[in-house]
N, C-alpha and C positions, 0 to 999 in steps of 0.2 A: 608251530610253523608261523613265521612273521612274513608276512606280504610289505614289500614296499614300496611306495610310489613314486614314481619319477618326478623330480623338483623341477618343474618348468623356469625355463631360462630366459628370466630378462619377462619385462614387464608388457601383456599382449594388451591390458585389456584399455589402456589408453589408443586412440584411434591417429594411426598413420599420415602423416600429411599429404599423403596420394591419396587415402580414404575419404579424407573431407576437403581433397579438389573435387574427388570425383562427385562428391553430391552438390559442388557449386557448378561441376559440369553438365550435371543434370539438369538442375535450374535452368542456367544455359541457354541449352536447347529446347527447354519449355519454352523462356521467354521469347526463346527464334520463333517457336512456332504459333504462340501465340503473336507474336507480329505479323509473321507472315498471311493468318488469320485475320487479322485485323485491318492489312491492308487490300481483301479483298471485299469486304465490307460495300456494296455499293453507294455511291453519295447519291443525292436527291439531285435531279434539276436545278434546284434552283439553287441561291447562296446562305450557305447559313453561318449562324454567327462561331458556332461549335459544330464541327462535322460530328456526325457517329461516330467515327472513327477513333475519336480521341480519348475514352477510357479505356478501352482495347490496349491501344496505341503504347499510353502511358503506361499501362500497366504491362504489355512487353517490352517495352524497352526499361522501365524501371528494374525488371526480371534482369533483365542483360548485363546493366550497369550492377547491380548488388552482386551478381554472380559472379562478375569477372573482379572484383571487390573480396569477393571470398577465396577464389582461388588467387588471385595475387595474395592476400594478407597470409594465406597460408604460408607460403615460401618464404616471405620478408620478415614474419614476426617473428619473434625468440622462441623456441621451445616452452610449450606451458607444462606446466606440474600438473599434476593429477586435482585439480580445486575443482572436479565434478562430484556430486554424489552420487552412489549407484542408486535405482533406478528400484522403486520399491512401490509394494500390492499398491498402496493407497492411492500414490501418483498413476498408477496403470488403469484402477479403476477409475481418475475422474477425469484422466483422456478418453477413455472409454464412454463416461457419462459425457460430457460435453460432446462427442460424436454422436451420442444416440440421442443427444437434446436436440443436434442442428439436426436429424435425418426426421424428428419428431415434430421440429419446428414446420420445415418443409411440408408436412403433410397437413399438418394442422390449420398451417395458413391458406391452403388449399379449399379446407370449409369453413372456415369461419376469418372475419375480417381481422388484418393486421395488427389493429390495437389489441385485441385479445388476445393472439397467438404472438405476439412480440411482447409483450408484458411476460405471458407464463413463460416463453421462453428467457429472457433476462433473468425472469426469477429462478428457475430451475440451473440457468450457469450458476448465479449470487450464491445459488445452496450447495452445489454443487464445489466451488470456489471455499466453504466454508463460513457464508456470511447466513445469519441466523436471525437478528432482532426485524422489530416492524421496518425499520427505515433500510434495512439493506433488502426486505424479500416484499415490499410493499410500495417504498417510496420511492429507492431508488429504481426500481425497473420500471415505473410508472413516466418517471420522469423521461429515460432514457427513450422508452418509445415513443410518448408523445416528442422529443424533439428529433426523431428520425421519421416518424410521420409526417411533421413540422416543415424538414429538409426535403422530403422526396416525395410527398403525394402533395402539398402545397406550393413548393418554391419551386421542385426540380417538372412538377406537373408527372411525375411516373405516378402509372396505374397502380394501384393497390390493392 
């Protein structure tokens, strides 16, 4: 006895372009409500030269502009071919890893100060990313923390 299976009709597994407004419409509405968050933000008394307000700010309304960017280019642009790869263990796993880096980072820098838990962190993406010798799991995360500690506990004065 032969079992046969029904030949699915027409190609599903490229994503609709109502499917990828609606994740620009998502966006969206983050960015709304990140604004709208942002504009309750209280200012200080007195005048400053950058409200608080203004990375909030920027970053929902950046939200809003790229969103409404994604759902327009959906509609206007030509039909794309299928140019994605599917979606395999290894890339699952080092979303994965890089998720459990940032949630490991978090805690980490929690006890111990930022240079050390920013370094292991950079180095654990670099390994993570695939980079292996001394200058990509040594040098470059060294580098990269000391110039974000450089930018944000020295220039910008945020706590550390």
């Amino acid at each position: 006895m032969t079992h046969t299976h029904p030949v699915p009709q027409g190609d599903h597994s490229a994503a609709s372009p109502w499917r990828e407004a609606a994740l620009g419409g998502v966006f969206l509405v983050l960015g709304v409500v990140i604004l709208v968050l942002a504009r309750s933000i209280e200012l200080p008394g007195r005048a400053l030269a950058v409200s608080p307000r203004i990375w909030p700010e920027s970053l929902g309304i950046g939200m809003i502009g790229m969103s409404v960017l994604q759902i327009v280019s959906v509609f206007i642009s030509a039909p794309k071919g299928d140019d994605l790869e599917p979606a395999t263990r290894v890339g699952v796993l080092r979303v994965a890893g890089f998720v459990l880096a940032t949630l490991a980072f978090g805690v980490l820098w929690y006890y111990i100060h930022f240079l050390a838990s920013g370094m292991v962190f950079v180095a654990a993406l670099t390994w993570i990313a695939g980079g292996r010798g001394i200058k990509d799991l040594i040098l470059f995360p060294a580098g990269i923390t000391v110039v974000l500690y450089a930018l944000f506990a020295i220039v910008l004065r945020v706590p550390v």
